[in-house]
C-alpha positions as CSV (number, residue, x, y, z in Angstrom):
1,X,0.0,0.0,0.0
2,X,1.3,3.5,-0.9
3,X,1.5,6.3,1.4
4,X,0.3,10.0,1.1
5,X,3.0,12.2,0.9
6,X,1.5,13.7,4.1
7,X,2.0,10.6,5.7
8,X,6.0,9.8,4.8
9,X,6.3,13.9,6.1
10,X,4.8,12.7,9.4
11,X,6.8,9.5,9.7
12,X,9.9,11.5,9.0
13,X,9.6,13.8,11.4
14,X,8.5,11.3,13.8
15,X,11.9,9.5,13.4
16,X,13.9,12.8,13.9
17,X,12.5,13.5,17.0
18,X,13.3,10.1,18.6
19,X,16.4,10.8,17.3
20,X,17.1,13.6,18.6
21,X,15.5,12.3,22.1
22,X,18.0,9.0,22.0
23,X,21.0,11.4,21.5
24,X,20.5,13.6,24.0
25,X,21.2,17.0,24.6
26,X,24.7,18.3,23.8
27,X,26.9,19.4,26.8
28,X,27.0,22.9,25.6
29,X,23.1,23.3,26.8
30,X,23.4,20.9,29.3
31,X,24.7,20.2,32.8
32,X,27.9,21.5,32.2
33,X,26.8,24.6,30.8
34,X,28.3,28.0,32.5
35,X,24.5,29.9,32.5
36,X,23.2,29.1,35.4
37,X,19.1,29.4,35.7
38,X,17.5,32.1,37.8
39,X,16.9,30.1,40.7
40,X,20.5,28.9,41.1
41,X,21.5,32.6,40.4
42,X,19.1,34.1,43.0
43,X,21.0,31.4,45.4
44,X,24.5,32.7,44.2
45,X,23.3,36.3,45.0
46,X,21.8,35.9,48.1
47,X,25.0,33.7,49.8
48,X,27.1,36.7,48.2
49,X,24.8,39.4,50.5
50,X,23.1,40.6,47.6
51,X,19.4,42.0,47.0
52,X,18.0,43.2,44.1
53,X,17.2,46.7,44.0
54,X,15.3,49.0,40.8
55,X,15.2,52.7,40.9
56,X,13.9,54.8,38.0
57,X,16.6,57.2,36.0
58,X,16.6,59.3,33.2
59,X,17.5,57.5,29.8
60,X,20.6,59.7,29.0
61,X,21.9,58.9,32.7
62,X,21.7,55.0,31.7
63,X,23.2,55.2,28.6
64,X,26.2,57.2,29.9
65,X,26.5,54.4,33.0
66,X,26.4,51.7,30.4
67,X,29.0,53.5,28.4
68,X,31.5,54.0,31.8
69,X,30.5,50.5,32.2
70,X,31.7,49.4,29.3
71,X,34.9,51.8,29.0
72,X,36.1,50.4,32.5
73,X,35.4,46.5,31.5
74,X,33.2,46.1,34.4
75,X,29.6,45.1,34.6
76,X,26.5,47.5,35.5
77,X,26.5,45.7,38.8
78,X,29.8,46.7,40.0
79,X,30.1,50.0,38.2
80,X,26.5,51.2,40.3
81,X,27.7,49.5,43.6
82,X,31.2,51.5,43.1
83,X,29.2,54.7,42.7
84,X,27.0,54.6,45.2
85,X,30.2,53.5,47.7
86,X,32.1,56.2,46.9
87,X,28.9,58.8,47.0
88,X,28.0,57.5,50.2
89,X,31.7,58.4,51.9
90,X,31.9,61.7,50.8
91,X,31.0,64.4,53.2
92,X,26.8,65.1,53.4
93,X,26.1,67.7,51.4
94,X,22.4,68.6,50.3
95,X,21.0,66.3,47.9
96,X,18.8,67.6,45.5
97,X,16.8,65.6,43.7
98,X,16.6,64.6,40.4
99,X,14.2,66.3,38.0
């Protein structure tokens, strides 16, 4: 008996997923991967003494802190952190606020 053509498409694909289930997935996306999920991350962050913290800023503020960033080879993380550090030791002075 003849198949449809729809048919042999179905069977094909059919046999190229169990393929692909019997082999597995490669190493790269697997176990020894170097992303680590969110969960794990939030783990990482929090036995480092970390908490997340969001603040709105002005768009031409970002983009010169992702520029610094980037000029200094250091991630957002750090670059903010350092910032903040060195505000917070210098002498207190009136803050005005941001318009």
């Amino acid at each position: 008996m003849t198949m449809k053509k729809t048919d042999l498409a179905k069977n094909k694909m059919v046999k190229s997923d169990n393929a692909v289930k019997i082999a597995g997935v490669p190493d790269r996306f697997g176990t020894g991967s170097a992303i680590v999920d969110r969960k794990e991350q939030r783990k990482l962050d929090q036995a480092a003494g970390l908490v997340p913290f969001a603040c709105k800023l002005p768009i031409t503020l970002i983009t010169h802190l992702h520029e610094s960033a980037k000029e200094q080879s250091v991630s957002m993380n750090d670059l903010v952190a350092g910032l903040l550090t060195a505000a917070m030791e210098k002498p207190k002075a009136k803050a005005k606020p941001a318009k």
